[in-house]
VOSE-459945 format. One record per residue: residue number from 1; x negated, y, z of N, C-alpha, C in turn. Coordinates in Angstrom, 2 decimals, decimal comma. Atoms other than C-alpha are relative to their C-alpha. Example, Ala and Ser with C-alpha at 12.3 -4.5 7.8 and 13.67 -1.06 7.14 Angstrom:
REM residues 2
+-----+---------+---------+---------+---------+---------+---------+---------+---------+---------+
|  nr |     nxx |     nyy |     nzz |    caxx |    cayy |    cazz |     cxx |     cyy |     czz |
+-----+---------+---------+---------+---------+---------+---------+---------+---------+---------+
|   1 |   -0,89 |   -1,19 |    0,00 |  -12,30 |   -4,50 |    7,80 |   -0,90 |    1,20 |    0,00 |
|   2 |    0,82 |   -1,19 |   -0,06 |  -13,67 |   -1,06 |    7,14 |    0,77 |    1,09 |    0,73 |
+-----+---------+---------+---------+---------+---------+---------+---------+---------+---------+
***
This chain:
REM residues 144
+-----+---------+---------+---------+---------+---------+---------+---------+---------+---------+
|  nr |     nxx |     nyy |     nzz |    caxx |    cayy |    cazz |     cxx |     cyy |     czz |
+-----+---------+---------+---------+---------+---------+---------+---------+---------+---------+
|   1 |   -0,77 |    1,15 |    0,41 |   -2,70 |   11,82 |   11,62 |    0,88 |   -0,39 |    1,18 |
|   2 |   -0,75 |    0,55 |   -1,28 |    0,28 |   10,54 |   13,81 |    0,96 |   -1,19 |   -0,61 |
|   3 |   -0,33 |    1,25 |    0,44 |    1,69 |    7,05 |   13,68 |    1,34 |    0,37 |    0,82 |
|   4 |   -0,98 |    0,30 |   -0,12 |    5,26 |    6,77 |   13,69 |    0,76 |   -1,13 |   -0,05 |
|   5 |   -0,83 |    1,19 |    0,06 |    7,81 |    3,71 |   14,44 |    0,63 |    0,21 |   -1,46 |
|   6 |   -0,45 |    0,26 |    1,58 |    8,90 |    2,19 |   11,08 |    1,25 |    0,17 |   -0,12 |
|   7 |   -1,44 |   -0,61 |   -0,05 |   12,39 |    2,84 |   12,11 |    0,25 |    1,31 |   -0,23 |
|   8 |    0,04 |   -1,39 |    0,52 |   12,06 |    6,39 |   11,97 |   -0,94 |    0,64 |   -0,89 |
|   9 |    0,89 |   -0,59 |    0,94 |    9,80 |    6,50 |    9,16 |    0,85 |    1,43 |   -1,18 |
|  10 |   -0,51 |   -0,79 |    0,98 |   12,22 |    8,11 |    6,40 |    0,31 |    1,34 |    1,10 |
|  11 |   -0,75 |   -1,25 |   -0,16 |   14,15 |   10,52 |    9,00 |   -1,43 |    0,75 |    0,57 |
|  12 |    1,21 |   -1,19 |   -0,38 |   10,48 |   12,04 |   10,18 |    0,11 |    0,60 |   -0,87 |
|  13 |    0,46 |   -0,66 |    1,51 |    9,95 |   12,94 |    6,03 |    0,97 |    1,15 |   -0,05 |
|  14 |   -0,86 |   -0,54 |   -0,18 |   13,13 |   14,37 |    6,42 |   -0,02 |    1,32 |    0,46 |
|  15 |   -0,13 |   -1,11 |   -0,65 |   12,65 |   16,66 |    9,03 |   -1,14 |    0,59 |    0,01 |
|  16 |    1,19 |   -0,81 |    0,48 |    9,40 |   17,37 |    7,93 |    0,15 |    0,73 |   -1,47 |
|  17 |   -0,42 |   -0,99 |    1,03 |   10,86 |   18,88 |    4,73 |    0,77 |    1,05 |    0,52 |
|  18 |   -0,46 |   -0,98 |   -0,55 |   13,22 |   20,79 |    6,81 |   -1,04 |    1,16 |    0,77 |
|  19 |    0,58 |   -1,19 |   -0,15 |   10,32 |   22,64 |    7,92 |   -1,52 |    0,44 |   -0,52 |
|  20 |    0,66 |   -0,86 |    1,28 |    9,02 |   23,73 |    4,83 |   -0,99 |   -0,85 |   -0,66 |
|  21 |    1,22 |    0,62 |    0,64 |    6,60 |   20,65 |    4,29 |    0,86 |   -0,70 |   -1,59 |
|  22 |   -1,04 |   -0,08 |    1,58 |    8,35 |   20,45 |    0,05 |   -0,87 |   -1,00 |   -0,88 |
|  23 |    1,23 |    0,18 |    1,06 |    4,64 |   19,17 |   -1,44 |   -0,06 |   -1,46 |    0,57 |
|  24 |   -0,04 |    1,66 |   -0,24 |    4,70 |   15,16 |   -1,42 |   -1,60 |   -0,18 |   -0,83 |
|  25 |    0,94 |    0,47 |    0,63 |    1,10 |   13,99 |   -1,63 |   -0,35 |   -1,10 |   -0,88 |
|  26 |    0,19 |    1,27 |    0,16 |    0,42 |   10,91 |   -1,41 |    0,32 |   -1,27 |    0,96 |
|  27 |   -0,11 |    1,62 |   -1,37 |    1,39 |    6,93 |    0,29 |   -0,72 |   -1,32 |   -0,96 |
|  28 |    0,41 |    1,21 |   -0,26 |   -0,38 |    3,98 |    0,49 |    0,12 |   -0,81 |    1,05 |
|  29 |    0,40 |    0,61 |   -1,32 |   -1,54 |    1,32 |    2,66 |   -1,01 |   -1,16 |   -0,04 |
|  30 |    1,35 |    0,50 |   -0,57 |   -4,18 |   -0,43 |    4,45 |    0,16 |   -1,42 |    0,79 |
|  31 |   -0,46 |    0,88 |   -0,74 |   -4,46 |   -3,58 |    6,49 |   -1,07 |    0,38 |    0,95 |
|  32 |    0,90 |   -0,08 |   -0,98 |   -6,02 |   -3,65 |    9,54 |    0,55 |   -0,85 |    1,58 |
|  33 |   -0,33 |    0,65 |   -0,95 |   -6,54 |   -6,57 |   11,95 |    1,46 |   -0,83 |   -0,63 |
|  34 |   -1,01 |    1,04 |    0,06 |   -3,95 |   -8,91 |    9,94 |    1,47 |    1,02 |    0,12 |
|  35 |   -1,26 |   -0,99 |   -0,36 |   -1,15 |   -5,37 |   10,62 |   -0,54 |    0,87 |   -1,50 |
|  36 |    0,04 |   -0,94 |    1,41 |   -0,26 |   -3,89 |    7,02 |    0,25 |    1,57 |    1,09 |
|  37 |   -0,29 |   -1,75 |   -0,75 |   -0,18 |    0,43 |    8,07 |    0,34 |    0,55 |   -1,38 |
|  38 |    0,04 |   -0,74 |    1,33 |    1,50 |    2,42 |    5,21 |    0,13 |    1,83 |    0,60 |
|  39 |    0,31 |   -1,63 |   -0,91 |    0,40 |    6,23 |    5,83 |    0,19 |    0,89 |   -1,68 |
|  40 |   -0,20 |   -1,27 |    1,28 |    1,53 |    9,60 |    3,34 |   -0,21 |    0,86 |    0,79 |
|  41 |    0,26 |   -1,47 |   -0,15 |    0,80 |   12,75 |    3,59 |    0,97 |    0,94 |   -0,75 |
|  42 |   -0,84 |   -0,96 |    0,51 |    3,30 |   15,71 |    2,79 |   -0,76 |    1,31 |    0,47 |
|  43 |    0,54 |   -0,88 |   -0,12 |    2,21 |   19,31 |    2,79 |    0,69 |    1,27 |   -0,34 |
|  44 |   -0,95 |   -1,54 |    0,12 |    3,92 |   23,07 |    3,26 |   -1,00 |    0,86 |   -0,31 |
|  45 |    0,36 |   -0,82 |    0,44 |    2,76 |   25,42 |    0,70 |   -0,25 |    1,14 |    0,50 |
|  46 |    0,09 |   -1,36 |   -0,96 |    3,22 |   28,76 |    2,48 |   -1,31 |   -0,47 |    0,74 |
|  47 |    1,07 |    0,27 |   -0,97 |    1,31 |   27,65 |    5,12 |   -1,17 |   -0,79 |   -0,15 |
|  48 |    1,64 |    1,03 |    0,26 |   -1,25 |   25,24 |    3,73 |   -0,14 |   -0,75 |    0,95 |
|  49 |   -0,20 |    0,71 |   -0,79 |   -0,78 |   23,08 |    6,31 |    0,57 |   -1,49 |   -0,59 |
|  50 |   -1,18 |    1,32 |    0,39 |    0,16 |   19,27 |    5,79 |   -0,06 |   -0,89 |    1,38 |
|  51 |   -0,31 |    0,98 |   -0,59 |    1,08 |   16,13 |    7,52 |   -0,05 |   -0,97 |   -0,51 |
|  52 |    0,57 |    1,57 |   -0,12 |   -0,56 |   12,66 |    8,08 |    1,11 |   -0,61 |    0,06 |
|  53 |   -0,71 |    1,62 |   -0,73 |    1,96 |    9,78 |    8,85 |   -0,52 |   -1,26 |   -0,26 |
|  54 |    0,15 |    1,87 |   -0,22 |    1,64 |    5,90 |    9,50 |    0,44 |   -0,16 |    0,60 |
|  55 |   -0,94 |    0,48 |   -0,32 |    3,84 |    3,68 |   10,11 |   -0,64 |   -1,74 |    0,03 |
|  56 |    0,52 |    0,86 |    0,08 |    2,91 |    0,15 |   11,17 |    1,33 |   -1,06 |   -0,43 |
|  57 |   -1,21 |    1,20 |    0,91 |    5,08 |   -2,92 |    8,96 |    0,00 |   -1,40 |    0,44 |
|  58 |   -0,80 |    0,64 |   -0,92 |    7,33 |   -5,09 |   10,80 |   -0,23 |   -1,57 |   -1,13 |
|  59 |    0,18 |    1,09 |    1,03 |    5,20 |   -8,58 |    9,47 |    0,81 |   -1,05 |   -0,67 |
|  60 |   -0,91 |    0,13 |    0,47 |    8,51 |  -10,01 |    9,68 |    0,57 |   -0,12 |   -1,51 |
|  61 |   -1,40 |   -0,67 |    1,05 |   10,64 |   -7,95 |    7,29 |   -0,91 |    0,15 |   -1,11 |
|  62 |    0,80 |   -0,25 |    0,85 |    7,54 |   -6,78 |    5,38 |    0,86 |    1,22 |   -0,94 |
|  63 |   -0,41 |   -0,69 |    0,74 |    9,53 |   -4,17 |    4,42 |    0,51 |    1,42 |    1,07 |
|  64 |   -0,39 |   -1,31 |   -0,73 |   10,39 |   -0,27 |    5,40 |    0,53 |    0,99 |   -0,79 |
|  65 |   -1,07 |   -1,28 |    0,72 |   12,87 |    2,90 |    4,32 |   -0,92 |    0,36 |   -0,88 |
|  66 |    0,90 |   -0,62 |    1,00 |   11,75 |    4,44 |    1,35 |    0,28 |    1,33 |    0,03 |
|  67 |   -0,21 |   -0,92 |    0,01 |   11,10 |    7,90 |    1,42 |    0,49 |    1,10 |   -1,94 |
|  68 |    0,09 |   -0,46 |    1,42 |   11,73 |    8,75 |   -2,46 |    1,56 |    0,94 |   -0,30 |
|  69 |   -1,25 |   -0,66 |    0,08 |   15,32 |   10,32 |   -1,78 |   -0,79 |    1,27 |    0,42 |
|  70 |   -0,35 |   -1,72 |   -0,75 |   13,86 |   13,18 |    0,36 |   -1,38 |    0,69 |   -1,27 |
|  71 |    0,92 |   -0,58 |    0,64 |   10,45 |   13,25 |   -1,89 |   -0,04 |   -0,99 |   -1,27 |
|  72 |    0,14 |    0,56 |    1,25 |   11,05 |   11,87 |   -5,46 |   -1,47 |   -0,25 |   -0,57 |
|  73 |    1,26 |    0,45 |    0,24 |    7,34 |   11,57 |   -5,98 |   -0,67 |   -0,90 |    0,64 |
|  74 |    0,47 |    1,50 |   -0,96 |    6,96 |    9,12 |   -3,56 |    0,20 |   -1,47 |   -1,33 |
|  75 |   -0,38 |    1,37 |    0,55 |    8,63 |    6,58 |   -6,22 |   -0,93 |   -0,86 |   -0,29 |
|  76 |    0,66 |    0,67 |    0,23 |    5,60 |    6,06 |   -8,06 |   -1,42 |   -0,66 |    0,72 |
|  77 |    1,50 |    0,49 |   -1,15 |    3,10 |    5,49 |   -5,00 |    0,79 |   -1,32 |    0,33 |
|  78 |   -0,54 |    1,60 |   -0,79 |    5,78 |    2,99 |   -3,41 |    0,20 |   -0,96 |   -0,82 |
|  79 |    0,45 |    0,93 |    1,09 |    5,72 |    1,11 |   -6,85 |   -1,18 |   -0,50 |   -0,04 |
|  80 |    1,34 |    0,53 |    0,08 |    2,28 |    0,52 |   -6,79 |   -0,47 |   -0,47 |    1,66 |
|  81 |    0,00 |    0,44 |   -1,21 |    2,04 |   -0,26 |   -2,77 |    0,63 |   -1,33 |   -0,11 |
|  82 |   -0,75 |    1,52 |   -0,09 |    5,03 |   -3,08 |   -3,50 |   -0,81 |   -1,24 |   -0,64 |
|  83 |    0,80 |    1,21 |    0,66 |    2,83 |   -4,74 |   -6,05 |   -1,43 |   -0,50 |    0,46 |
|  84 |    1,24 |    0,39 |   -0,57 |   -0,52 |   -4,50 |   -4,38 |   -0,02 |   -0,41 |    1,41 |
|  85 |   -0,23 |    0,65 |   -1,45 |    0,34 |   -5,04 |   -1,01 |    1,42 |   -1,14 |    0,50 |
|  86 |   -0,99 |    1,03 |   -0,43 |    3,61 |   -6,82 |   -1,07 |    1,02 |    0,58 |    1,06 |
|  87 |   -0,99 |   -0,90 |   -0,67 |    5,69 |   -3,94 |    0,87 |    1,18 |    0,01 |   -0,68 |
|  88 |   -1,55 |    0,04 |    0,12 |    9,34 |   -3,91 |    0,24 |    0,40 |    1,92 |    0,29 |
|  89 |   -0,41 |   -1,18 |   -0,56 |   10,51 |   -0,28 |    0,38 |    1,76 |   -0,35 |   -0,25 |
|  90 |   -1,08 |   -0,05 |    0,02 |   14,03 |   -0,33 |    0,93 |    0,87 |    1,39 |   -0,43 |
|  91 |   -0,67 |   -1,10 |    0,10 |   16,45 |    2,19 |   -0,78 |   -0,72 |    0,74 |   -1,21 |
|  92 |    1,20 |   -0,54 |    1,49 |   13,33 |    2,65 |   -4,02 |    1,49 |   -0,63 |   -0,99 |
|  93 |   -0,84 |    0,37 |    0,97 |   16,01 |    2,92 |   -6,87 |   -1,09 |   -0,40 |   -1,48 |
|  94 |    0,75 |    0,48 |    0,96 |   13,25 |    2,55 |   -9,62 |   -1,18 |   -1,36 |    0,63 |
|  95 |    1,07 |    0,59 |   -0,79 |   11,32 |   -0,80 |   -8,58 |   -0,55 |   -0,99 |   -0,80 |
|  96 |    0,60 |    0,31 |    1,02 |   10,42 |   -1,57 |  -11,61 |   -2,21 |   -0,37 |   -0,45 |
|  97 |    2,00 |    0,43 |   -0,11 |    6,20 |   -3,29 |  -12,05 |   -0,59 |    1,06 |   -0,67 |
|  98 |    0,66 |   -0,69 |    0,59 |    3,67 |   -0,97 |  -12,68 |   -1,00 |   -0,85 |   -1,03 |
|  99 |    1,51 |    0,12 |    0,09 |    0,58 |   -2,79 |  -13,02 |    0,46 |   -1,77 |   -0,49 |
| 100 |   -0,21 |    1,61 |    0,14 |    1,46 |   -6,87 |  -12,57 |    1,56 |   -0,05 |   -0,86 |
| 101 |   -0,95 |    0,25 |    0,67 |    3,83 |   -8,32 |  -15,23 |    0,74 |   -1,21 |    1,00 |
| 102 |   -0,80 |    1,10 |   -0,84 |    4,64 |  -11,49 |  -12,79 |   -0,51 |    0,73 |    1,51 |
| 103 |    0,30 |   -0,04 |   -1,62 |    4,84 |  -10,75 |   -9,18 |   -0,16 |   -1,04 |    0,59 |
| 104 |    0,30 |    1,10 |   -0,55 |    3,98 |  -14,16 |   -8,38 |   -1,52 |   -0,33 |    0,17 |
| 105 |    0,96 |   -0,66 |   -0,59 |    1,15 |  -14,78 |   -6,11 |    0,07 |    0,91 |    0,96 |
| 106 |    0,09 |   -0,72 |   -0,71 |   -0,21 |  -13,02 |   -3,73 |   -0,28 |    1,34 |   -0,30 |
| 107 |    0,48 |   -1,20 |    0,19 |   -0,56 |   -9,45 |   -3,56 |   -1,55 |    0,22 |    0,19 |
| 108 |    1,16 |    0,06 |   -0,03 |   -3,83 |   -8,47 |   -4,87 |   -1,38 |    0,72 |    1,27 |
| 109 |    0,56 |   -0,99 |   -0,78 |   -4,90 |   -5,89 |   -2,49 |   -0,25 |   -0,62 |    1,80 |
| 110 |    0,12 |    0,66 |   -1,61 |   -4,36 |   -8,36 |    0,86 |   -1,07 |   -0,50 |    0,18 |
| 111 |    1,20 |    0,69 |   -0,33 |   -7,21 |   -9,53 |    2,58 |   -0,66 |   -1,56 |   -0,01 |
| 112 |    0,00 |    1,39 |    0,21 |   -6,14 |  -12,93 |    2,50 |    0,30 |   -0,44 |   -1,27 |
| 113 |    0,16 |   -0,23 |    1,21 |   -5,76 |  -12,62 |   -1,29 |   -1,28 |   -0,76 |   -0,25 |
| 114 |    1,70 |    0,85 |    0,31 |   -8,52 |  -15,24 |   -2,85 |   -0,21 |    1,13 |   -1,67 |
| 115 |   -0,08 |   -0,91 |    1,35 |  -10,06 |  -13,00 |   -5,71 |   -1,01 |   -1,59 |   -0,78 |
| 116 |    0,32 |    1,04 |    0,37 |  -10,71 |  -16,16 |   -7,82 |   -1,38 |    0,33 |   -1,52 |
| 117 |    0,65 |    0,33 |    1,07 |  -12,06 |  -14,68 |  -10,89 |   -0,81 |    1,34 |    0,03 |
| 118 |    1,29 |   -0,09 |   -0,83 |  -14,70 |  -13,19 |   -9,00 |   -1,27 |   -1,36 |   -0,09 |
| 119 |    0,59 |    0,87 |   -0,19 |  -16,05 |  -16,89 |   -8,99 |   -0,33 |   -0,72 |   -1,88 |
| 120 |    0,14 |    0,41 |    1,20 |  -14,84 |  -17,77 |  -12,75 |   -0,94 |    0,38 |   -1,00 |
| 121 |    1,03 |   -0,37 |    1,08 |  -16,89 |  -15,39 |  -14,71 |   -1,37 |    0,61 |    0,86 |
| 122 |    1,52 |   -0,68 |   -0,98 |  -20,28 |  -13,67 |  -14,02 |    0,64 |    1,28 |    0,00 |
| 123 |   -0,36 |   -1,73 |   -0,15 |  -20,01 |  -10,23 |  -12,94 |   -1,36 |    0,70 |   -0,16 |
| 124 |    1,64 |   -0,86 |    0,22 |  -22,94 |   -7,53 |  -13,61 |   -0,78 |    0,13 |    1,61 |
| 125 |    1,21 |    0,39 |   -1,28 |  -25,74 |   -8,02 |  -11,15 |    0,01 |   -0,86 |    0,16 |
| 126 |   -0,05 |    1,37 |   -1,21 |  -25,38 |  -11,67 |   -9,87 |   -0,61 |   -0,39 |   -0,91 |
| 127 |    0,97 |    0,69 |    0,69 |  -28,36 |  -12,77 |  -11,64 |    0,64 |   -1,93 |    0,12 |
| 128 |   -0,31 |    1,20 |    0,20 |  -27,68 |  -16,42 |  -12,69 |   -0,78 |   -1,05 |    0,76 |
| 129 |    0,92 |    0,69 |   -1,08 |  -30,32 |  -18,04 |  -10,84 |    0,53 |   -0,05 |    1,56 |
| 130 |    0,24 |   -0,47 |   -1,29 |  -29,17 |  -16,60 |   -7,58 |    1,53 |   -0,26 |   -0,20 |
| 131 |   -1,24 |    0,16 |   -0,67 |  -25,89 |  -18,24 |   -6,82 |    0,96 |    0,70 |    1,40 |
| 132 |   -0,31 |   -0,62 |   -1,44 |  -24,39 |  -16,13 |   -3,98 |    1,88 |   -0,06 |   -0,13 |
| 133 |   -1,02 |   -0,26 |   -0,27 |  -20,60 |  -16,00 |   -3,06 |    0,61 |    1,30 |   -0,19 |
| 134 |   -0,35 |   -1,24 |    0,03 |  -18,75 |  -12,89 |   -4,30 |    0,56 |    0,62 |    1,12 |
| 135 |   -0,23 |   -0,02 |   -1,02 |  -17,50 |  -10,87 |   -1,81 |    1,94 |    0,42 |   -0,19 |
| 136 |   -1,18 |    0,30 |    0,05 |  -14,03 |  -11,25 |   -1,13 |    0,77 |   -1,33 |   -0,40 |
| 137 |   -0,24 |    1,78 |   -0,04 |  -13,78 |  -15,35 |   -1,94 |   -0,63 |   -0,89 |    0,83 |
| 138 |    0,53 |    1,24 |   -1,55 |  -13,43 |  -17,81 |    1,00 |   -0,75 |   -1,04 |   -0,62 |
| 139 |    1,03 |    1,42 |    0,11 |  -15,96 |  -20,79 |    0,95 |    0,90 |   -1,11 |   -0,73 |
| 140 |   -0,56 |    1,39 |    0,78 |  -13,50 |  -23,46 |   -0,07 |    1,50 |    0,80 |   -0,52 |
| 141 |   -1,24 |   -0,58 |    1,34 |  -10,96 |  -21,34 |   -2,79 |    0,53 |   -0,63 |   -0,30 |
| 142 |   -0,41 |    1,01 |    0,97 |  -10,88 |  -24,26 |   -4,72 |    0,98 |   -1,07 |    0,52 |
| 143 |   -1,20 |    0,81 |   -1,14 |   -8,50 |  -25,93 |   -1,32 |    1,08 |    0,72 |   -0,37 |
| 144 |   -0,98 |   -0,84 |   -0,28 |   -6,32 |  -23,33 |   -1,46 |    1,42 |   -0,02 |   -0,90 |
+-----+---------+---------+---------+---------+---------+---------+---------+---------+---------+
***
């Protein structure tokens, strides 16, 4: 895996197709420590060989180049990254919702994301007797 500046995220993909990597896996991303990281993998057939990237997102801008010009299969990963994490790809001509009909709210996938209806209904296992806090809802939700 090698982490690349978000400025040169697209022209790495680039020049990693120029040598021979053609096979677009997969992108997502992760948070870690309060720093969104969006990481893909591309891969050269011949050789069976691929390539890691990550790129760490400028909390700022919240947004970075989209690679979907050099690897058209990227579109539908960076569609589903924008809505769950709240990434901006710049230069995604389809950016159309997969999953969420309103993008309002927080993105579900953030850490700071309250998962509320976690608390509203029961979920399987949480015996009724045994009140416990789901995991992923702060102590006082109901402030927020």
């Amino acid at each position: 895996m090698r982490e690349v500046d978000q400025v040169f995220w697209a022209d790495e993909f680039r020049a990693l197709q120029s040598q021979g990597y053609f096979f677009f896996d997969f992108l997502t991303a992760y948070e870690r420590d309060s720093q969104l990281v969006v990481i893909a993998r591309v891969a050269n057939p011949e050789t069976k060989q691929s390539q890691m990237l990550t790129a760490k997102v400028d909390a700022q801008q919240n947004s970075m180049a989209s690679i979907s010009v050099t690897y058209p299969g990227a579109i539908w990963h960076e569609r589903e990254t924008t809505e769950m994490f709240g990434i901006s790809f710049v230069g995604l001509e389809d950016a159309r919702p997969l999953l969420r009909r309103s993008m309002l709210g927080r993105p579900p996938l953030l850490k700071s994301s309250v998962l509320a209806a976690r608390m509203l209904k029961p979920w399987p296992g949480q015996p009724s007797h045994r009140k416990q806090q789901p995991v992923g809802v702060v102590d006082d939700w109901l402030q927020l």
